[in-house]
N, C-alpha and C positions, 0 to 999 in steps of 0.2 A: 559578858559577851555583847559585842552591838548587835544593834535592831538588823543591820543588813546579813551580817553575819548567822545571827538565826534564820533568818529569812533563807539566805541559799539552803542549809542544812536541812530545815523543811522542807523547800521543794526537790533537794535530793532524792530525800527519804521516799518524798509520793512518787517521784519518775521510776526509783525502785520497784517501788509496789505493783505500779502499772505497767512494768515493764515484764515483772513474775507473773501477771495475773493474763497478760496476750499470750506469754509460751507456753506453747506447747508440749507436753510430755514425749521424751523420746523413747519408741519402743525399742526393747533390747535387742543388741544383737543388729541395728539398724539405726537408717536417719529419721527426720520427722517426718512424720506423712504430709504431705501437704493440701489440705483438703482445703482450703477457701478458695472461693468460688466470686467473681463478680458478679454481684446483685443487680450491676447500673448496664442496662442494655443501653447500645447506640440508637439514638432515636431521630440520626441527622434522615431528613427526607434522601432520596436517592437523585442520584446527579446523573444527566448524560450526555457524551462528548459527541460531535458530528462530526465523522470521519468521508472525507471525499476521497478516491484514488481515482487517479487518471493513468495512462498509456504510454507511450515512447514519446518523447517531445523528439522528433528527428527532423535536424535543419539542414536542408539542402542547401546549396549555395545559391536556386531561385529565391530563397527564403529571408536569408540575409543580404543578398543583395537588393529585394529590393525593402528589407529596412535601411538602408543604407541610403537608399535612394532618396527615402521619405525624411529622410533624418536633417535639420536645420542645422545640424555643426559638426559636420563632415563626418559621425561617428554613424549607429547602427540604433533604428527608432522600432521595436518591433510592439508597439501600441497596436499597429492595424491588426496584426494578424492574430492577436487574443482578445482584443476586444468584447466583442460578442458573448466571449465566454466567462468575463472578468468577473462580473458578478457573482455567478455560480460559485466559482471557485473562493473567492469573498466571503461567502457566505456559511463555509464551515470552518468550524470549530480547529479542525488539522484538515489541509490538505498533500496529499502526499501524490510525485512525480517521476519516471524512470527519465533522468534526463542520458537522454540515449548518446549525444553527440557531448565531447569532454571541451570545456573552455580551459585552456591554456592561455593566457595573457599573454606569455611568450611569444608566440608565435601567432603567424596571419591565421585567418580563416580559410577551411577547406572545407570541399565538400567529398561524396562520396568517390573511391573508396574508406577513404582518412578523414575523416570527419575534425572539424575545429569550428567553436564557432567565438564568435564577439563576446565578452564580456557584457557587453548589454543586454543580451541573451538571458543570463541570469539574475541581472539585475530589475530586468523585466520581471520576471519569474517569480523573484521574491516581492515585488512592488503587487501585484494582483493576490499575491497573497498563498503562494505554495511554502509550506514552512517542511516539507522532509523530502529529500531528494534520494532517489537509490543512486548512485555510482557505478556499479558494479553490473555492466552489462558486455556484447563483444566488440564492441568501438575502444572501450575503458584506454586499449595500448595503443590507438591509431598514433597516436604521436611518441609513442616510446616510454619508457620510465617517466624518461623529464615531462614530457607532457600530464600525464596520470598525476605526479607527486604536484607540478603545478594546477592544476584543474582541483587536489585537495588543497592547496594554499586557496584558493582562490575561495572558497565554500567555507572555512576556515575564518576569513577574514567575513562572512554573512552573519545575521543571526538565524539560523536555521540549523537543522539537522539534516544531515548525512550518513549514508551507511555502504557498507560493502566495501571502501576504499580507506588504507593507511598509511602515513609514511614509516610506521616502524613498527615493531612488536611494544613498544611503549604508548606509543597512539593507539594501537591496538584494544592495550589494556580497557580503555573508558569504552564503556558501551555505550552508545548515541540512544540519550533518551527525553524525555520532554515531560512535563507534570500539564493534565489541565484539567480545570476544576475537579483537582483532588485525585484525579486517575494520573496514573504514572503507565505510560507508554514505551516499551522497548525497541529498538528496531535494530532488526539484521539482514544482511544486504546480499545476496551472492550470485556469480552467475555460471550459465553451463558451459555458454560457448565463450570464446578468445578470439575468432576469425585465424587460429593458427598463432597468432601472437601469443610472446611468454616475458616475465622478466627476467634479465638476466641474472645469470648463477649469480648468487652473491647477494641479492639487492634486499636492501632490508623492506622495502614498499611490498605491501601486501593489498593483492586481488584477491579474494573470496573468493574461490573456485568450488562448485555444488561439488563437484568431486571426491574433495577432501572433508568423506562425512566422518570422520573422527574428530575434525576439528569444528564442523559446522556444528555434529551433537554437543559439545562442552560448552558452544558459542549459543546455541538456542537457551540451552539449559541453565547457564548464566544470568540469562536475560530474562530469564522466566522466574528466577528465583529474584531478582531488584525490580519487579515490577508488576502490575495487577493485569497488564496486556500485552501479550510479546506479536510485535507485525513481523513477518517477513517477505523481501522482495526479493524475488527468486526470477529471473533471466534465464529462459530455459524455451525446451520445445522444439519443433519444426517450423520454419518459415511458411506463410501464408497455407498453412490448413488451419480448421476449422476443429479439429480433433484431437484431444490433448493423447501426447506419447506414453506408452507404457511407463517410462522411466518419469516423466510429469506425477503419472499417478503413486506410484512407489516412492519417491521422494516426500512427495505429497503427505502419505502416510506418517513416514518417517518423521517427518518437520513435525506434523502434531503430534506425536508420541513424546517427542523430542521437548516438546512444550511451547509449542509457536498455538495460537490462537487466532490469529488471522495471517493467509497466505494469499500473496500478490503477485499474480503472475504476468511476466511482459515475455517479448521476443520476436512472437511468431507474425507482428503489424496486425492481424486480425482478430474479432474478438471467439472468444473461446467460453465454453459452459462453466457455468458458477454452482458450486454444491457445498454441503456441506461432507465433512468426516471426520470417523468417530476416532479420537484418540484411544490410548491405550485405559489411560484415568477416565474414560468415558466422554471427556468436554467432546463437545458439538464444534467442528473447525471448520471455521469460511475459509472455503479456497475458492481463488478467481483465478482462472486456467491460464489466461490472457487477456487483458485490457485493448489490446488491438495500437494503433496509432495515435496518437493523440496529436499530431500534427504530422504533415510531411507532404513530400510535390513527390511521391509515387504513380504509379501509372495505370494503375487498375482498379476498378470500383469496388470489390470487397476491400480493398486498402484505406479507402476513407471514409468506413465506420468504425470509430473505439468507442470505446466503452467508460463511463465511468459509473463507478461501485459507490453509493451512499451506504454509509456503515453508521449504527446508530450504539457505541457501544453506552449499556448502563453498569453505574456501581451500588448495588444495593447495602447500607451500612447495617442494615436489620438483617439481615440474611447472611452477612459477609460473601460477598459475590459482586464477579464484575462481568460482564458477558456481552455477548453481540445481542442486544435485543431486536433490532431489523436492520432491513438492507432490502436497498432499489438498484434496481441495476437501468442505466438508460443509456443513451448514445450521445456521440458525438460526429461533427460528419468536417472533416476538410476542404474546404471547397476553394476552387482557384476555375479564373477564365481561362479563356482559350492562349494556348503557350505557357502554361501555366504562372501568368499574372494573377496580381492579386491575392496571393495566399493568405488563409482565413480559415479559422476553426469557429465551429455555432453547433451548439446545444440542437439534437436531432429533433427536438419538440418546436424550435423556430425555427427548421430550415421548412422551406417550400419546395411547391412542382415546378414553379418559378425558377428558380435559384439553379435547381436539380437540371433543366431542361437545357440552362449555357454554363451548367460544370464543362473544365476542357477533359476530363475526362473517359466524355462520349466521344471520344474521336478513337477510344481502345475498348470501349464498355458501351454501347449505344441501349442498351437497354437502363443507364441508370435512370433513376426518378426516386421520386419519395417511395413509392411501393414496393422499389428494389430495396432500397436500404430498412424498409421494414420488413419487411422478408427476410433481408441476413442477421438484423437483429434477431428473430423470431427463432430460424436455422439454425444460426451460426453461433449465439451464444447459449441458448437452448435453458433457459433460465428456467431449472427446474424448483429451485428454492422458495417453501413459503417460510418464512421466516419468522410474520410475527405470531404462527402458531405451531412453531418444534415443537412445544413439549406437550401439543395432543396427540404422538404416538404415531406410529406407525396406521393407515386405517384409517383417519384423521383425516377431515379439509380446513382449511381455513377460512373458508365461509365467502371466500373473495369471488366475485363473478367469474373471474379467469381459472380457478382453478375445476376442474374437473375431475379428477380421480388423482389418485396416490399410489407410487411405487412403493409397496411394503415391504420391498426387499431393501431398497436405499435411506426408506422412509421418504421423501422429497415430495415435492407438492409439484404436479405438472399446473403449466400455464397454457387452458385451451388448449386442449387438443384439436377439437377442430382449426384452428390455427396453424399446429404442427403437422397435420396432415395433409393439409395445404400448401403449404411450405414445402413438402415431398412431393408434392407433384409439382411444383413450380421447380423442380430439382435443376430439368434440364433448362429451360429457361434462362435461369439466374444459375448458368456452370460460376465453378469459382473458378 
């Protein structure tokens, strides 16, 4: 026999051996138990992603015309009126947007009732750096099918994420998700109201309608199951209150039970309370009631504060766990001169009494100023969340100067109270 010849036979023989000597014996009557266990824990340090959400991006036709105006090649420049806030939003990780008004390329720009805006619009949008857009709010049909199915062409051709909006039950299929550093983020889109608009019988395009919680459960649940974070942007509420709807809250619920982990509320232009609630599997769910406006040439001074939601989520690989570990909630404020020129969104921490003093504003709200709009922050979103210490229990403070006592029955951390008691008496004051 050759040398190589014996040689394979050999190492048959021992791959045999060692092959009898790993199996395990099978008990009778049954399969093999499978008792190994891995010895090699994960030992990557824990990663976290910075999560922005903003408010309704809603463009009047003040708004784009006067990008239009500003614009050096007959198109639409809307650099002035984000400016201010480019950075901020630059500077996370994911930024996420209700863009309220649908860009149809097809068709001119309109403004309210029908909203349409410029394509530069978005392209703006994505240039400062928003990478997930909800769709799915009650403008969605201002332009009909073709408007909506062009407005998802149009998002389609971005690199960004999108959600609540299809052209078919086959688009449908891909849940809109994103990976960053290592976390896998889901997102689902839906909204309450339509303005009365519907698609026609027939149309294969699909609007997420809260409605249809049969389909929203299978659609959460999906999402929760291909991903470590499921967001949802929920379109829902009462216009300009301050107080989320029974049906906000009962949804609410639901979406967490359902498997949603963070819930993003837009609709009502104003901002609205941020809490946590408990799912069914116990997680801890950030819901934001309302983000308020994040741009618009409306006409009353609780309308030009939104909100936006710093979300910190961490993935811990030692633990296996991915969670919201904190969340800031701050403001935003719209500001435009008199006739409402110059439209312009700034971070509530830069604007001034300055600034506040020739909003055109005051010519329907004459009490605005910096102290109003701190005040309906305080009011209005009622930010009872301490966030980076839920898991001291119900009872518990977080040690932070603002907090002052604990509702044990919600668990939440109040922010100063003397502040909110304040706030109530400035009630009549600052009417909304």
């Amino acid at each position: 026999m050759k040398k190589k010849s014996i040689l394979r036979v050999t190492a048959l023989i021992a791959a045999l051996l060692m092959l009898c000597a790993c199996q395990k014996a099978v008990p009778a009557g049954g399969e093999a138990e499978n008792t190994s266990e891995s010895t090699t824990a994960d030992t990557r340090e824990p990663v976290s992603v910075n999560i922005l959400a903003v408010g309704d991006n809603l463009i009047h036709g003040v708004i784009y015309n006067q990008a239009h105006a500003r614009s050096t090649t007959g198109g639409y420049d809307f650099t002035y009126a984000y400016k201010n806030i480019a950075s901020t939003v630059a500077s996370a990780d994911i930024s996420i947007i209700n863009q309220e008004t649908i860009i149809d390329p097809e068709k001119a720009p309109s403004t309210y009732p029908c909203f349409n805006s410029p394509t530069e619009l978005g392209d703006e949008m994505v240039k400062i750096g928003f990478d997930v857009f909800n769709l799915a709010n009650n403008h969605s049909l201002d332009k009909g099918e073709s408007g909506l199915r062009n407005a998802i062409k149009f998002w389609k051709s971005k690199n960004v994420v999108f959600c609540g909006a299809y052209l078919d039950e086959e688009d449908y299929k891909t849940i809109p998700t994103n990976t960053v550093k290592g976390i896998k983020f889901a997102y689902v889109g839906l909204t309450e109201p339509t303005n009365g608009l519907s698609l026609p019988e027939g149309s294969e395009t699909i609007l997420m309608p809260s409605a249809d919680e049969d389909r929203i459960e299978k659609r959460v649940k999906a999402a929760s199951e291909i991903s470590d974070m499921t967001i949802v942007n929920v379109h829902w509420g009462e216009e300009y209150t301050h107080t989320p709807t029974e049906r906000q809250r009962e949804l609410a619920q639901k979406l967490a039970d359902w498997g949603a982990d963070i819930i993003i509320g837009t609709h009502p232009h104003v901002i609205q309370p941020v809490e946590y609630v408990t799912a069914a599997d116990g997680r801890k769910v950030l819901v934001i009631y309302s983000l308020g406006n994040f741009i618009s040439a409306q006409d009353r001074g609780p309308r030009m504060l939104g909100g936006m939601m710093h979300i910190t989520v961490t993935k811990d690989y030692q633990k296996n766990t991915t969670e919201v570990t904190a969340a800031k909630f701050t403001g935003t404020v719209t500001h435009y001169d008199s006739g409402f020129s110059n439209v312009r969104v700034y971070n509530l921490a830069d604007y001034t009494d300055a600034l506040a003093s020739r909003h055109g504003v005051r010519s329907t709200t004459p009490s605005f100023s910096l102290d109003y709009l701190n005040s309906l922050l305080r009011r209005g979103a009622r930010i009872y969340v301490c966030l980076r210490n839920r898991r001291g229990g119900a009872g518990t403070s977080c040690g932070s100067r603002l907090c002052r006592r604990r509702d044990t029955a919600r668990g939440l951390c109040y922010r100063g109270l003397e502040r909110l008691e304040k706030a109530q008496r400035e009630k009549a004051r600052y009417a909304l």
